[in-house]
Legacy VTK file of the C-alpha trace (Angstrom):
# vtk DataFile Version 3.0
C-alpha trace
ASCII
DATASET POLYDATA
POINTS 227 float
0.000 0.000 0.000
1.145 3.092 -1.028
1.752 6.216 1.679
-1.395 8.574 2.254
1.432 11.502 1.804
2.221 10.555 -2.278
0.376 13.164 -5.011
-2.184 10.007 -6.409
-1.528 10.669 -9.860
2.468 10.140 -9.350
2.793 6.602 -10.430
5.308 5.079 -9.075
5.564 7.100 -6.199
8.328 9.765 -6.394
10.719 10.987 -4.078
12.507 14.810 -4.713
16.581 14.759 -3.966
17.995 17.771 -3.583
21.710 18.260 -3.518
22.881 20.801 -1.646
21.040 23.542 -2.693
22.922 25.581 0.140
23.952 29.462 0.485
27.826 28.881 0.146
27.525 27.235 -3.900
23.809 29.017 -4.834
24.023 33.130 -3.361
26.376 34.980 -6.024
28.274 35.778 -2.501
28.854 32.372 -1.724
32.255 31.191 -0.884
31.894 28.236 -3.786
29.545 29.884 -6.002
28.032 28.163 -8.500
27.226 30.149 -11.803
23.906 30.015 -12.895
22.426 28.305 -10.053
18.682 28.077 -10.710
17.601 29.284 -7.289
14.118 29.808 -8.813
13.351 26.605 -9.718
14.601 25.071 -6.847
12.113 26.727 -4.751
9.518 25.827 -6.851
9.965 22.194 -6.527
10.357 22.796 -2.514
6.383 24.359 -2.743
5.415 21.422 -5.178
6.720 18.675 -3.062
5.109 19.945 0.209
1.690 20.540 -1.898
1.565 17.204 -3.127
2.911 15.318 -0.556
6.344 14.227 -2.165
9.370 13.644 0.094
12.518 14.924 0.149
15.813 13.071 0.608
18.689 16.287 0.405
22.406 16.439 1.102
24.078 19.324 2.530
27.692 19.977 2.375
28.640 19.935 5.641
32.013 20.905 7.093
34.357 21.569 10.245
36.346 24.550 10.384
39.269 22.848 9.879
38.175 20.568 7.280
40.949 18.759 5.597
39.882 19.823 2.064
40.545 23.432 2.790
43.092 25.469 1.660
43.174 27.520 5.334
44.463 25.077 7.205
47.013 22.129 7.568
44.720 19.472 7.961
46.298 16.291 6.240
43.484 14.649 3.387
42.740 11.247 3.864
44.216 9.737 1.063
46.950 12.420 0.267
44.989 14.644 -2.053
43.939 17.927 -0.804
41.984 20.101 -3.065
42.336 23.266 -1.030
39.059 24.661 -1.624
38.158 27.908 -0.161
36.243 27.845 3.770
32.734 26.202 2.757
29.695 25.315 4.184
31.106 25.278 7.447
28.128 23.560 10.081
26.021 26.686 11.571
28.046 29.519 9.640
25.660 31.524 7.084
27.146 29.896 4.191
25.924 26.590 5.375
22.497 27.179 6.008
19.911 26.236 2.769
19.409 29.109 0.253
15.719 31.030 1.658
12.394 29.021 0.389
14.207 25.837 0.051
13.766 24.387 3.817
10.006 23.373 3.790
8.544 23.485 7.566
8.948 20.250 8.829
12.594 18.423 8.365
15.843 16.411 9.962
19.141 16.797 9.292
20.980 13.498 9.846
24.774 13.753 11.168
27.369 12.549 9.227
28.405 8.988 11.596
28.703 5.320 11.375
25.896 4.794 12.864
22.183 6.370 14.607
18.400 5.374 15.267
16.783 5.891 11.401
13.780 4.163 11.841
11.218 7.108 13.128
12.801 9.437 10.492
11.789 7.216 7.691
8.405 6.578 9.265
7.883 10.211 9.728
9.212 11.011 6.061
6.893 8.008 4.157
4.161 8.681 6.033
3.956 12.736 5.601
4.637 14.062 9.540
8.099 15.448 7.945
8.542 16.692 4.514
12.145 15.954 4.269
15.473 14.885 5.165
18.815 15.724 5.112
22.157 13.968 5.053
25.408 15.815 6.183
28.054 15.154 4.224
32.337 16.076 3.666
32.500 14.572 -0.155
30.177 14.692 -2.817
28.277 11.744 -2.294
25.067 11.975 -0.254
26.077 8.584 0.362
28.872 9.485 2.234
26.676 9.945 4.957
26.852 6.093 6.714
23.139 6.147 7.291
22.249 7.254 3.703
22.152 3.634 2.121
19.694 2.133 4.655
17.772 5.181 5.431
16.823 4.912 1.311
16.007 1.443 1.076
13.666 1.516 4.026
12.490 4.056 2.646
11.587 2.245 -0.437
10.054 -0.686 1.596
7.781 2.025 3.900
6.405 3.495 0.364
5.043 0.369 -0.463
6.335 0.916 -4.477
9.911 1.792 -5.736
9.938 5.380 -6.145
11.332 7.843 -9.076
14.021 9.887 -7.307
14.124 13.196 -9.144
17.412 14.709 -8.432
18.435 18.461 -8.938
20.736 20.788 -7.384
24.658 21.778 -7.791
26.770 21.165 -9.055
26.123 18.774 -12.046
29.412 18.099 -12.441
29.874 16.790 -8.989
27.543 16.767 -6.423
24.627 15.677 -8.696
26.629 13.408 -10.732
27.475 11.658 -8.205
24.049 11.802 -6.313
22.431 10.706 -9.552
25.024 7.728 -10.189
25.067 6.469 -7.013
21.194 6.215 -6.769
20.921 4.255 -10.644
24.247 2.074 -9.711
21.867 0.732 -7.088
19.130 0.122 -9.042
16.718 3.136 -8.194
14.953 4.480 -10.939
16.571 8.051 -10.999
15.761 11.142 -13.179
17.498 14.796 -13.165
16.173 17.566 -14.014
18.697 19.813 -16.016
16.578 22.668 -15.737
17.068 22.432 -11.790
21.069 21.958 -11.851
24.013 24.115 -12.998
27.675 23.349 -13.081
30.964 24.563 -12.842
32.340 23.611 -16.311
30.224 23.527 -19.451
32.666 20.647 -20.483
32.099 18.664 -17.611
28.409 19.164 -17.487
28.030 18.044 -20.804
30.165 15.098 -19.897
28.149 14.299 -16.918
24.961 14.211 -18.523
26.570 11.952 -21.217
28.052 10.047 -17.822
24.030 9.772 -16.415
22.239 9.062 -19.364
24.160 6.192 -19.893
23.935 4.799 -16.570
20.218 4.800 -17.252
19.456 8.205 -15.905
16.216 10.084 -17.318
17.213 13.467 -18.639
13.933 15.580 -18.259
12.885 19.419 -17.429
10.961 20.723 -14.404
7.879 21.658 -16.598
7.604 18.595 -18.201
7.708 16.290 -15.245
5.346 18.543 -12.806
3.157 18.908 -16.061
LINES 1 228
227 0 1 2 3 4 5 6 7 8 9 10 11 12 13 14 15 16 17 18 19 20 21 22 23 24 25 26 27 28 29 30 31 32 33 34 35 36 37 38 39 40 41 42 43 44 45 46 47 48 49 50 51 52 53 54 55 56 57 58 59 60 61 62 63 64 65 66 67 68 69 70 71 72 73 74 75 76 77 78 79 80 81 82 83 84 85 86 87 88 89 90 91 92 93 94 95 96 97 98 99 100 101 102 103 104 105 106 107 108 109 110 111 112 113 114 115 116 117 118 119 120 121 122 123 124 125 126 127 128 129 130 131 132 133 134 135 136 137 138 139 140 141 142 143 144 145 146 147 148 149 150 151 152 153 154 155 156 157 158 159 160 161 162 163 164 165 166 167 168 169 170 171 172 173 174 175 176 177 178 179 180 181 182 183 184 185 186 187 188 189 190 191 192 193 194 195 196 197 198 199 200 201 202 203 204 205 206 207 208 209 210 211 212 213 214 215 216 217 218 219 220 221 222 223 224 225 226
């Protein structure tokens, strides 16, 4: 049986993922800014998804202030390459927090650790109480967050259907790609919008959807799939 939360005419069931859609790479101030991000769009799928009912499983970049991939500090990386990336995203600095309209009312954030209590979050996301959910994360995998891979597949089970997992957010060439990649190597049924992404490189976007499409990905717009 499929959750009382799902829009009825959404067959399967979907599921919104949006990757990190967060002051530092979307503000034109930001300390990673990400040309073109479509800041627009991306609250427009926020209002849809609490409207209809659709969940949202996010990723936020999600840092310490001496996080080993910045340039500010001495911090060794953990397998010898450091990218030295300007101070970004830091946990409870401005830059962190999620660009304004974005954050629908009711949501978790869940740490970046081996291991914590998942269960009532995915009850509480399938079954409408929360709208979404958020994993912390240092790389650009959301599932770099530990809890990530289980959290999704009970997720998939408490839905009673597999769902579409519509991905958007920045950057394409990263953070999406790999969002988006990860989800089809495990067998979800993934789509991204490429309306509702931008990247930092119009050579590796272009790559990346070429990477994504064939992996399987669905390559659609924000009109067309909210009609």
């Amino acid at each position: 049986m499929v959750s009382g939360n799902q829009n009825p005419r959404s067959s399967p069931p979907r599921v919104f993922v949006d990757v990190d859609v967060q002051r530092d790479f979307c503000d034109e101030a930001g300390a990673l800014h990400v040309k073109g991000s479509p800041n627009d769009v991306f609250r427009r799928l926020t209002e849809h998804a609490v409207a209809h009912g659709i969940p949202i499983v996010g990723s936020v970049d999600s840092h310490a202030w001496d996080a080993w991939e910045f340039a500010s500090n001495d911090t060794p990386a953990p397998e010898g390459k450091k990218p030295g990336f300007p101070d970004h995203c830091v946990k409870g600095t401005p830059g962190w927090m999620k660009v304004e309209g974005t954050l629908p009312p009711r949501f978790r954030f869940l740490p970046n650790v081996p291991a914590a209590p998942i269960d009532a979050a995915v009850r509480e996301l399938a079954t409408g109480k929360i709208h979404a959910v958020y994993f912390e994360k240092e790389v650009y995998s959301l599932f770099a967050n530990p809890l990530a891979e289980g959290f999704l597949k009970d997720l998939t089970t408490a839905l009673g259907a597999a769902p579409e997992f519509v991905v958007y957010g920045v950057a394409t060439d990263y953070c999406v790609r790999a969002a988006a990649l990860g989800l089809a190597q495990r067998g979800y049924r993934t789509t991204v919008l490429t309306d509702a992404v931008a990247g930092i490189t119009e050579a590796g976007v272009a790559a990346a959807l070429a990477e994504m499409r064939a992996a399987g990905v669905t390559l659609t717009t924000t009109s067309a799939l909210l009609g």
